[in-house]
mmCIF file of the N, C-alpha and C atoms, coordinates in Angstrom:
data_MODEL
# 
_entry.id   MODEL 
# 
loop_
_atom_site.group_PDB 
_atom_site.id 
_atom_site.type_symbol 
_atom_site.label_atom_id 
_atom_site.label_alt_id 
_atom_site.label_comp_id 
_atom_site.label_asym_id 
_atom_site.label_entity_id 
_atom_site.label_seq_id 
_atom_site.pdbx_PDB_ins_code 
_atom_site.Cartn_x 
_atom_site.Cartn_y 
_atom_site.Cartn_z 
_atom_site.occupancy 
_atom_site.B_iso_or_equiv 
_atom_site.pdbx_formal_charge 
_atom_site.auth_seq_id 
_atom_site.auth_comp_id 
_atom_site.auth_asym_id 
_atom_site.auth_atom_id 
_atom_site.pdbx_PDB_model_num 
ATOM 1   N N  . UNK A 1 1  ? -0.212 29.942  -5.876 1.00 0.00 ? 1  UNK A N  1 
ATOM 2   C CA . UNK A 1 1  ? 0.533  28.715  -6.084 1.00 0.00 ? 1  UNK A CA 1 
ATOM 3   C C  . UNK A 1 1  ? -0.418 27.613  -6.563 1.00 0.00 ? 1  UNK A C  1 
ATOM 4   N N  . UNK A 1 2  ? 0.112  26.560  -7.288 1.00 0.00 ? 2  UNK A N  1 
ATOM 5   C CA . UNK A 1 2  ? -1.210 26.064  -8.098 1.00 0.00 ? 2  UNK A CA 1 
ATOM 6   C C  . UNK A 1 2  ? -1.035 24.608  -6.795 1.00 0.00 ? 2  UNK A C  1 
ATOM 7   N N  . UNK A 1 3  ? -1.951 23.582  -7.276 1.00 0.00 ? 3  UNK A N  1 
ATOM 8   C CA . UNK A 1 3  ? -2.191 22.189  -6.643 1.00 0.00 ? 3  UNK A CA 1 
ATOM 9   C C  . UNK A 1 3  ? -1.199 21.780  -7.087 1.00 0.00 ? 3  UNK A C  1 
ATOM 10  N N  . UNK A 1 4  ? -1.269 20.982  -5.941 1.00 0.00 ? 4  UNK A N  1 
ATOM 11  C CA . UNK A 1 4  ? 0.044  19.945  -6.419 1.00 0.00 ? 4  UNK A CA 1 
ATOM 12  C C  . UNK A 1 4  ? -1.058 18.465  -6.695 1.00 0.00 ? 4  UNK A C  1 
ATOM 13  N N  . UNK A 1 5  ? 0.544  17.904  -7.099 1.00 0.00 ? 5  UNK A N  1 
ATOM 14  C CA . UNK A 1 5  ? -0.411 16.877  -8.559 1.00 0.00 ? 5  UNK A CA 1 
ATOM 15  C C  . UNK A 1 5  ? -0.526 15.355  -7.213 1.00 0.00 ? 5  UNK A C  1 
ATOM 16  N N  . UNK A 1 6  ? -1.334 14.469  -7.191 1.00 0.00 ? 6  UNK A N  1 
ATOM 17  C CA . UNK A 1 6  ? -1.689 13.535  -6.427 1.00 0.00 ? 6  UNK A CA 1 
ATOM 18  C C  . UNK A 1 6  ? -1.041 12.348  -7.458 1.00 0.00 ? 6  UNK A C  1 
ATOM 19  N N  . UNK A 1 7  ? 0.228  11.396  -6.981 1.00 0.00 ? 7  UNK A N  1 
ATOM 20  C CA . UNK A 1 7  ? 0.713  10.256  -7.307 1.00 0.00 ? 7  UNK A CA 1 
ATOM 21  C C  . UNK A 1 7  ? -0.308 9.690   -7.851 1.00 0.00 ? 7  UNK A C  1 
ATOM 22  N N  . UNK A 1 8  ? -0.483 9.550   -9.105 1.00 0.00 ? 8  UNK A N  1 
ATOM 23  C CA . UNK A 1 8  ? -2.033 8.560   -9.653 1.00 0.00 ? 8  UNK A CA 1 
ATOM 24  C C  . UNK A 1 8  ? -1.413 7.041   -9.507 1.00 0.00 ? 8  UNK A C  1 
ATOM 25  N N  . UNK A 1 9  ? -0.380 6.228   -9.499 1.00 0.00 ? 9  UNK A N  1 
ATOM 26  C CA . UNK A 1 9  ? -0.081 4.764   -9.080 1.00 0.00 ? 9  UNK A CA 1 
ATOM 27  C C  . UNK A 1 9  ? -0.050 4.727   -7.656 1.00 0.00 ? 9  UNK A C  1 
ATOM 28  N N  . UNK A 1 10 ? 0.466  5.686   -7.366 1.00 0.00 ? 10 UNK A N  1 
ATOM 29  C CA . UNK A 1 10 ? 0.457  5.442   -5.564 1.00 0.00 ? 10 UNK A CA 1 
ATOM 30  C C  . UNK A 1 10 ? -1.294 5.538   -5.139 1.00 0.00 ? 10 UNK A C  1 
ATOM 31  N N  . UNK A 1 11 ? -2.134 6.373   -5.539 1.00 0.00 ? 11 UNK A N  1 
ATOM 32  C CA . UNK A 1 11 ? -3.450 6.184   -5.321 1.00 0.00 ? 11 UNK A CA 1 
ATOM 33  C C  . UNK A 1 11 ? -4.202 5.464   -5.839 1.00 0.00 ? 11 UNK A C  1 
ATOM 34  N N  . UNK A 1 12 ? -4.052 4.066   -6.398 1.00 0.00 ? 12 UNK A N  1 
ATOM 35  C CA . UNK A 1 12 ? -3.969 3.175   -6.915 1.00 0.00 ? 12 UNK A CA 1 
ATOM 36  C C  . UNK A 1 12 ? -3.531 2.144   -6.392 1.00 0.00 ? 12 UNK A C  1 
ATOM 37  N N  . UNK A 1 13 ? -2.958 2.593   -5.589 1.00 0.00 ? 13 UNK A N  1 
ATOM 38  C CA . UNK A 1 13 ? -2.280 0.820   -4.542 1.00 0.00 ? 13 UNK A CA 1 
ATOM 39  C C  . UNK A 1 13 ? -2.701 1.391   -3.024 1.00 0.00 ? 13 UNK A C  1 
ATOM 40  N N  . UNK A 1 14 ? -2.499 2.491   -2.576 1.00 0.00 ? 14 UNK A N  1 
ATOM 41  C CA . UNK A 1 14 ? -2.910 2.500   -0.676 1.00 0.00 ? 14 UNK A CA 1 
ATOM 42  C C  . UNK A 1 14 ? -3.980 3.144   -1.072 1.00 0.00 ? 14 UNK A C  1 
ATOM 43  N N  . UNK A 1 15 ? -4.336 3.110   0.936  1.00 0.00 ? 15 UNK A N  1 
ATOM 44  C CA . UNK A 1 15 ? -5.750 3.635   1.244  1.00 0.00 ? 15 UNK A CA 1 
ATOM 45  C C  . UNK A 1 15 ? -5.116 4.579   2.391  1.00 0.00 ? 15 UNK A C  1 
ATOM 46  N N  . UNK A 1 16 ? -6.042 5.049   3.140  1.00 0.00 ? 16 UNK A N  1 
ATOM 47  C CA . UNK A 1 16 ? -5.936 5.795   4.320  1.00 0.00 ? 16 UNK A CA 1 
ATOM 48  C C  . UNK A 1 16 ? -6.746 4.965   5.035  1.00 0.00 ? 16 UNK A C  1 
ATOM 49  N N  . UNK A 1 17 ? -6.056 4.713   6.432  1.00 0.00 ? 17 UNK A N  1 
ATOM 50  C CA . UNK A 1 17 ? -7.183 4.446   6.942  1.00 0.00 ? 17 UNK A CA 1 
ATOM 51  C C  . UNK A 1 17 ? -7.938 5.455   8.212  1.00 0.00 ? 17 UNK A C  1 
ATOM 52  N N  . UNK A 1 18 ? -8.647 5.199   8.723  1.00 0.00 ? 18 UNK A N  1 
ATOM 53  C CA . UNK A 1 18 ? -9.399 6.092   9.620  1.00 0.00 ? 18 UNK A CA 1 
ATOM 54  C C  . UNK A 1 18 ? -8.846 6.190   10.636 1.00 0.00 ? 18 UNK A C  1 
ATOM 55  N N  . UNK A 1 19 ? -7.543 6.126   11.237 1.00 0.00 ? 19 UNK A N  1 
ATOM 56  C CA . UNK A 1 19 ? -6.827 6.650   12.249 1.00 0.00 ? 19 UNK A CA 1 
ATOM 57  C C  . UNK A 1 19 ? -5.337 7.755   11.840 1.00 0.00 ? 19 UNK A C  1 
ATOM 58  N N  . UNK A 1 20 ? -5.311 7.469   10.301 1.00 0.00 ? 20 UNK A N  1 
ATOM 59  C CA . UNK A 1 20 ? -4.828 7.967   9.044  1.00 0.00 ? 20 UNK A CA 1 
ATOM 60  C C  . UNK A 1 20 ? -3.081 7.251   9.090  1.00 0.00 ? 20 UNK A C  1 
ATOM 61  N N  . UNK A 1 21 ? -3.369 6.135   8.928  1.00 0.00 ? 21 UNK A N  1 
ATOM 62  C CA . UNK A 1 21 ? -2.179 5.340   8.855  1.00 0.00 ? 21 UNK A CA 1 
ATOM 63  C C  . UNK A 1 21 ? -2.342 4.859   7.521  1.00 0.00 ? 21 UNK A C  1 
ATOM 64  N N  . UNK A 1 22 ? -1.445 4.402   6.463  1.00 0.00 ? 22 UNK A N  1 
ATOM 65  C CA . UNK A 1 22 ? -1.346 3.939   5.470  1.00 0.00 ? 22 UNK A CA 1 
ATOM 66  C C  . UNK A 1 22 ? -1.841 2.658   4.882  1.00 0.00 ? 22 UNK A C  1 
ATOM 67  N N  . UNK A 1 23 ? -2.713 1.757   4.372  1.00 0.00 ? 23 UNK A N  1 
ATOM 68  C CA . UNK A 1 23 ? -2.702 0.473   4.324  1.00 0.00 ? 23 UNK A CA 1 
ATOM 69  C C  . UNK A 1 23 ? -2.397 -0.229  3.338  1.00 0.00 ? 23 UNK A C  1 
ATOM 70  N N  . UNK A 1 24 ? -1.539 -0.723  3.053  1.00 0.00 ? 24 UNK A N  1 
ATOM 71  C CA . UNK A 1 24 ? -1.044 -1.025  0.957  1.00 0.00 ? 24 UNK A CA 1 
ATOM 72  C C  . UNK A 1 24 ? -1.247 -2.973  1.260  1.00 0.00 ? 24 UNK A C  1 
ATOM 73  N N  . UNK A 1 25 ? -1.464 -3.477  -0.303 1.00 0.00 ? 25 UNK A N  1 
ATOM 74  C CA . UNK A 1 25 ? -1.044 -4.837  -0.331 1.00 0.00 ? 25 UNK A CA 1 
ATOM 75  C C  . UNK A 1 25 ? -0.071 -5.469  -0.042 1.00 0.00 ? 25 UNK A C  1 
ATOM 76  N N  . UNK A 1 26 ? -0.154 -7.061  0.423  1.00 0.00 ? 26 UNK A N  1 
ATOM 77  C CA . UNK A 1 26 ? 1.458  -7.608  0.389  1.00 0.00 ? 26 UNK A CA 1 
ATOM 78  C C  . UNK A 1 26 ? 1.765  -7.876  -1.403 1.00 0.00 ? 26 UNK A C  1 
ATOM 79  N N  . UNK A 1 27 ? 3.352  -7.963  -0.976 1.00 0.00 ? 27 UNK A N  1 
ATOM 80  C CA . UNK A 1 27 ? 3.901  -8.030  -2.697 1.00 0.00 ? 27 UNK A CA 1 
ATOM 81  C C  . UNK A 1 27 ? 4.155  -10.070 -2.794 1.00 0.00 ? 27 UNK A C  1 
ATOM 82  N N  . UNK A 1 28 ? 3.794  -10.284 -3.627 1.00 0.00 ? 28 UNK A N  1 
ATOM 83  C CA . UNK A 1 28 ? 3.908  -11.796 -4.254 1.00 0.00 ? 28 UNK A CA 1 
ATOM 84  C C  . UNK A 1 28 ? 2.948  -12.647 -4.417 1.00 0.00 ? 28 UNK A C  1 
ATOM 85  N N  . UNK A 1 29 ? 2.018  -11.959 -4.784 1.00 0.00 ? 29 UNK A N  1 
ATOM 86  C CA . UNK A 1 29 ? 0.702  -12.887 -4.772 1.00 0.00 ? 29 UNK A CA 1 
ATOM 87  C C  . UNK A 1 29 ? 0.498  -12.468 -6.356 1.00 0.00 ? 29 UNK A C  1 
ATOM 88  N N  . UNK A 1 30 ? 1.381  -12.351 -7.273 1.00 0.00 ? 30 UNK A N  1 
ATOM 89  C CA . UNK A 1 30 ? 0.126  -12.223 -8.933 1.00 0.00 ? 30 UNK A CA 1 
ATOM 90  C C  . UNK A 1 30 ? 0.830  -13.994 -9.711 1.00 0.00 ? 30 UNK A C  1 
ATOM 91  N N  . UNK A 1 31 ? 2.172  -14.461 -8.757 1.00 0.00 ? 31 UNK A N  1 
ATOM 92  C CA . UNK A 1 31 ? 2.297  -15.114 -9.932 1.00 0.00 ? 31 UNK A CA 1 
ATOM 93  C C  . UNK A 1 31 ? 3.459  -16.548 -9.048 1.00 0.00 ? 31 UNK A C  1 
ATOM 94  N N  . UNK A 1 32 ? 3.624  -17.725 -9.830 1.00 0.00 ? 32 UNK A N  1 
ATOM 95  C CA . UNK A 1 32 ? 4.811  -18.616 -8.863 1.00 0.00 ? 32 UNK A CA 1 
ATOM 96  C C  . UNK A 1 32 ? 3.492  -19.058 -7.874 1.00 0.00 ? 32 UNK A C  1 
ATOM 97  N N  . UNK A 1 33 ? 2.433  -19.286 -7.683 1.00 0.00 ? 33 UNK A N  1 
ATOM 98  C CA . UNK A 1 33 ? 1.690  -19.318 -6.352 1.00 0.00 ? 33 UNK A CA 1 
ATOM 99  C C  . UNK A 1 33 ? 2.192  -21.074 -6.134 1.00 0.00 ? 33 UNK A C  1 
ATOM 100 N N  . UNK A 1 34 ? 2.335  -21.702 -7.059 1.00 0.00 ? 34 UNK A N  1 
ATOM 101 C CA . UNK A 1 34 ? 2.258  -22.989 -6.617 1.00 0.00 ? 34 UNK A CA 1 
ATOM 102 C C  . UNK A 1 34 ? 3.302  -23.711 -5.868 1.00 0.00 ? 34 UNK A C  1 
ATOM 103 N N  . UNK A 1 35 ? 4.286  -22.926 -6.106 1.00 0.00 ? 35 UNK A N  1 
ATOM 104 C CA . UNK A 1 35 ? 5.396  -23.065 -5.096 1.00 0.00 ? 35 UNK A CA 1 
ATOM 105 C C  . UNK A 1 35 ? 5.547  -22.655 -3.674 1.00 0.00 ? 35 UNK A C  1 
ATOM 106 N N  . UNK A 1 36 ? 4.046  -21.170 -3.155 1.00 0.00 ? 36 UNK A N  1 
ATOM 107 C CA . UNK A 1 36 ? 4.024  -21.300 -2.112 1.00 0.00 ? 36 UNK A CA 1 
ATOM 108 C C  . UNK A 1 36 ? 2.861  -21.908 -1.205 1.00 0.00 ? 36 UNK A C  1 
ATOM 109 N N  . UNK A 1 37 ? 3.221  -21.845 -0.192 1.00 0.00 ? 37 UNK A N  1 
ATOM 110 C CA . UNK A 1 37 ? 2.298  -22.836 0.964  1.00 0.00 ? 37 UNK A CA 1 
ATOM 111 C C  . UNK A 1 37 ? 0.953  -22.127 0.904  1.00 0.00 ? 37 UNK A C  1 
ATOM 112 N N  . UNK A 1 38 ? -0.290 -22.889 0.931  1.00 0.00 ? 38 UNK A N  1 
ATOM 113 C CA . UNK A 1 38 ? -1.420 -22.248 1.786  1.00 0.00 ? 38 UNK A CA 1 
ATOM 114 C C  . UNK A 1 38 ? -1.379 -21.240 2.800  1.00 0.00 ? 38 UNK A C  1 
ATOM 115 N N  . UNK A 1 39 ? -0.538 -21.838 3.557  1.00 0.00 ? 39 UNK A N  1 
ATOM 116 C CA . UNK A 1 39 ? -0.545 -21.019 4.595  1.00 0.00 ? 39 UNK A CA 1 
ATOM 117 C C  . UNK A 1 39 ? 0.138  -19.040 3.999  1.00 0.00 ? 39 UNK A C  1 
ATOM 118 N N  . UNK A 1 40 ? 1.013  -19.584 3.861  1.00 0.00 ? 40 UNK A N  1 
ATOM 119 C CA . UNK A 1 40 ? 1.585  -18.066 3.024  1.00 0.00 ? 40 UNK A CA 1 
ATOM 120 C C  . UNK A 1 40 ? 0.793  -17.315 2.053  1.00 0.00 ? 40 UNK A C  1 
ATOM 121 N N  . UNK A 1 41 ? 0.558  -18.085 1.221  1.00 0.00 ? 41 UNK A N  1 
ATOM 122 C CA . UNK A 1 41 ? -0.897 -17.629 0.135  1.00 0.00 ? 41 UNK A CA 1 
ATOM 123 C C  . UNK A 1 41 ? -2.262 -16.775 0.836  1.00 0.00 ? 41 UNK A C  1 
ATOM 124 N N  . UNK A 1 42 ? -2.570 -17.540 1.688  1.00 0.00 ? 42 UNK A N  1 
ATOM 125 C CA . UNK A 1 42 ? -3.548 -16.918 2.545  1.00 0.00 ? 42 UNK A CA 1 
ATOM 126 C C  . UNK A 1 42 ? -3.635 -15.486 3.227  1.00 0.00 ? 42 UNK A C  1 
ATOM 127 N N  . UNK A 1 43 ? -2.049 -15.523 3.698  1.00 0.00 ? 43 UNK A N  1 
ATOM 128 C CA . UNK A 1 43 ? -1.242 -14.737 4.922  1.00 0.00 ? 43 UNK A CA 1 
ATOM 129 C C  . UNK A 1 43 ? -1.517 -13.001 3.631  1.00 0.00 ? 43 UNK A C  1 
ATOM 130 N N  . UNK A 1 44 ? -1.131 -13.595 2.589  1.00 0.00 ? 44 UNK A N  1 
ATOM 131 C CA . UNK A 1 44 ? -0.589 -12.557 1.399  1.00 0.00 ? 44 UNK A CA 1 
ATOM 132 C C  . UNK A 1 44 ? -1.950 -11.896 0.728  1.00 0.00 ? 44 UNK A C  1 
ATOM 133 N N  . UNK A 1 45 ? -3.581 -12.522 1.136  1.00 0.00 ? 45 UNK A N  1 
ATOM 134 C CA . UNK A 1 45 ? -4.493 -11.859 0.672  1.00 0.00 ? 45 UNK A CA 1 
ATOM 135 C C  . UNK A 1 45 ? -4.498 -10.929 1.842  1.00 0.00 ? 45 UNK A C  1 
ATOM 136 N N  . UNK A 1 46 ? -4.172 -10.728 2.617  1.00 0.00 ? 46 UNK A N  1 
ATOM 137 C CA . UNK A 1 46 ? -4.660 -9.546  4.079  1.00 0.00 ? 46 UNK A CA 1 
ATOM 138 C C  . UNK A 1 46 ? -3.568 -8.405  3.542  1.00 0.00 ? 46 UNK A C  1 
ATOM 139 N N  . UNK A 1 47 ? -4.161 -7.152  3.653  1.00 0.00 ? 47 UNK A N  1 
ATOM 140 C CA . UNK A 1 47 ? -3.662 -6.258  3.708  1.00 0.00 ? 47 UNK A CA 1 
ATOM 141 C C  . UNK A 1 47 ? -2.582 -5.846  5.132  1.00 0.00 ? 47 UNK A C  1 
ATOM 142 N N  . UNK A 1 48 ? -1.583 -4.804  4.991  1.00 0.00 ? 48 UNK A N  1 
ATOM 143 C CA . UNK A 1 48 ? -0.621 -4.399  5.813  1.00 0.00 ? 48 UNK A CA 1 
ATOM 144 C C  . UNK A 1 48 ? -0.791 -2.996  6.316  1.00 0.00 ? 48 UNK A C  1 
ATOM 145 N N  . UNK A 1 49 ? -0.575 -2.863  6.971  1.00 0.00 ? 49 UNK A N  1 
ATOM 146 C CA . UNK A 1 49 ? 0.102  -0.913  7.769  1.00 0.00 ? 49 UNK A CA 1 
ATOM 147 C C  . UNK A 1 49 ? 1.666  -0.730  7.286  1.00 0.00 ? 49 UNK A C  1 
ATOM 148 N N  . UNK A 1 50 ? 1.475  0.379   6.281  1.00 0.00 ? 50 UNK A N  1 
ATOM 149 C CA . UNK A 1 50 ? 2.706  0.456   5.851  1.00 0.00 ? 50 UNK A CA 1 
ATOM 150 C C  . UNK A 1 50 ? 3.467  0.884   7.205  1.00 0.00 ? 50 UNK A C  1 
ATOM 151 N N  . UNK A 1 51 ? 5.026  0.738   6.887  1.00 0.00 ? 51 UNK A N  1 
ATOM 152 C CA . UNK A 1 51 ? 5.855  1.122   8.330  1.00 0.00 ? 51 UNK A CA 1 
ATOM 153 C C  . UNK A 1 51 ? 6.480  2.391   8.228  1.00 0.00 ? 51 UNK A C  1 
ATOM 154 N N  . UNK A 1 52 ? 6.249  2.742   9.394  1.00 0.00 ? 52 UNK A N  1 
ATOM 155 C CA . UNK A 1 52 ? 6.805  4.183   9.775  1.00 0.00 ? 52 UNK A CA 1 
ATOM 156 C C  . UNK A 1 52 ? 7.789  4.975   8.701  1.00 0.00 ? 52 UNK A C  1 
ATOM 157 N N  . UNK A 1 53 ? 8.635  3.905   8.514  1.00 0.00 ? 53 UNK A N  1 
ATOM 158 C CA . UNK A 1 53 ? 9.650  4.640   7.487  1.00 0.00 ? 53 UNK A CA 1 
ATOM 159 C C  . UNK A 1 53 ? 9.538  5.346   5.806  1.00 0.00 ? 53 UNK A C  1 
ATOM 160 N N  . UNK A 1 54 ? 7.683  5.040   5.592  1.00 0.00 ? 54 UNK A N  1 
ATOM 161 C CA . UNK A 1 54 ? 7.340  5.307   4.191  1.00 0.00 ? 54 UNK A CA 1 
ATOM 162 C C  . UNK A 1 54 ? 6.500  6.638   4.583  1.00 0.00 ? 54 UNK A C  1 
ATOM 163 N N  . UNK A 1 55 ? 6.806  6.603   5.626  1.00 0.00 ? 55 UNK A N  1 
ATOM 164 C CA . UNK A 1 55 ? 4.877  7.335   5.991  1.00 0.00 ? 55 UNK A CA 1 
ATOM 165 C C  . UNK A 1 55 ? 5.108  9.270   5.377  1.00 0.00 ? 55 UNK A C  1 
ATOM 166 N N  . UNK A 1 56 ? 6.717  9.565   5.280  1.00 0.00 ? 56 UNK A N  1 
ATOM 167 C CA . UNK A 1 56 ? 6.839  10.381  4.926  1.00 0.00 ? 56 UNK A CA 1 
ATOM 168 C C  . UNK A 1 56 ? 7.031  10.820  3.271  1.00 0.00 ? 56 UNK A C  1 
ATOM 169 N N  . UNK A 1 57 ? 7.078  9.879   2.659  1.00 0.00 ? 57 UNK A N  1 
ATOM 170 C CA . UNK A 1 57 ? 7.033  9.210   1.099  1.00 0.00 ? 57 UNK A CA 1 
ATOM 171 C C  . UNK A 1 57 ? 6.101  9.296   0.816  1.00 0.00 ? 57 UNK A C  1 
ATOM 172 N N  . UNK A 1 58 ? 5.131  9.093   1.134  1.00 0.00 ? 58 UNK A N  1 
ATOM 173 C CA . UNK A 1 58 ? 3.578  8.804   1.188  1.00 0.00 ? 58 UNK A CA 1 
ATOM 174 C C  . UNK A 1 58 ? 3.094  10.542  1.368  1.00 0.00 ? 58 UNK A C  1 
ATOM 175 N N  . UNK A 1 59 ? 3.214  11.181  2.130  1.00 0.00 ? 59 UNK A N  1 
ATOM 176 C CA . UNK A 1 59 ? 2.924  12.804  2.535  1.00 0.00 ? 59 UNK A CA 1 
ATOM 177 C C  . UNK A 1 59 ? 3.241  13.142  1.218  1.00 0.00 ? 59 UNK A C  1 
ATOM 178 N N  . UNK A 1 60 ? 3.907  13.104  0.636  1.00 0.00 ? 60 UNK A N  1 
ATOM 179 C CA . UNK A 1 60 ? 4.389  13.729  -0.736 1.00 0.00 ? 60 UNK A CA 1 
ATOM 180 C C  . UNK A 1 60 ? 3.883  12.931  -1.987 1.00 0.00 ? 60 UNK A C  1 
ATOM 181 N N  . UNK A 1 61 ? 3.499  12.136  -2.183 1.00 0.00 ? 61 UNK A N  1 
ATOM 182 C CA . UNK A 1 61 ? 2.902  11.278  -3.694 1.00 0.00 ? 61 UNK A CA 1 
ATOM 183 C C  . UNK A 1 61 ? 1.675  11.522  -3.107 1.00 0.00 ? 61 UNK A C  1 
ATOM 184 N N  . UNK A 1 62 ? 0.751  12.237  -1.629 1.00 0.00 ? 62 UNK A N  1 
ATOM 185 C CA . UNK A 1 62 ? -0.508 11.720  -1.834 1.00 0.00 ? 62 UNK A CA 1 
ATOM 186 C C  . UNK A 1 62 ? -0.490 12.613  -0.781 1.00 0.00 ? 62 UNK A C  1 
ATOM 187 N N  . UNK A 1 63 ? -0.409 14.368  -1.356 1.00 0.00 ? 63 UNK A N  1 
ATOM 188 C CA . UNK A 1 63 ? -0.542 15.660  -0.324 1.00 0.00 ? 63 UNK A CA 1 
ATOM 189 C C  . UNK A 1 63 ? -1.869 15.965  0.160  1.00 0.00 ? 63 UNK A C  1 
ATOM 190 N N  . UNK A 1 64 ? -3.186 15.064  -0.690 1.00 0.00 ? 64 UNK A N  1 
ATOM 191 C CA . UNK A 1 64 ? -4.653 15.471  0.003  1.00 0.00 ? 64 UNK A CA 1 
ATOM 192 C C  . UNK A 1 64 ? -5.559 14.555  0.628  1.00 0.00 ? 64 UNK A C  1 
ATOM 193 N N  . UNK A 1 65 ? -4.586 13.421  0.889  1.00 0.00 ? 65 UNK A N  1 
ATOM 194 C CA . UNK A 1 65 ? -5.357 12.329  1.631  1.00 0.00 ? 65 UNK A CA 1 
ATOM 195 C C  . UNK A 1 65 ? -5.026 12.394  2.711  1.00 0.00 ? 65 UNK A C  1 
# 
């Protein structure tokens, strides 16, 4: 049976992390910034733990991480 093929955009936006939970960007930070607050702007450079409900989405676009 041959390899299966690794999501090249999805490995391109997450990581794994070392307890092997998912970690992706927040969405709204490329553009509009001036309309939001500092505070939100800020909030939106920190990365996230994707939630439970992708984690099986993720097993399949990204079978060797």
């Amino acid at each position: 049976m041959p390899k299966m093929k690794t999501h090249r955009a999805t490995a391109k936006r997450v990581k794994r992390t070392g307890s092997g939970l998912w970690k992706r960007s927040n969405a709204g930070k490329s553009h509009l910034l001036a309309t939001k607050n500092s505070k939100r702007r800020r909030r939106l450079r920190e990365s996230v733990i994707m939630s439970a409900a992708d984690r099986g989405r993720m097993a399949r676009l990204m079978p060797y991480s």
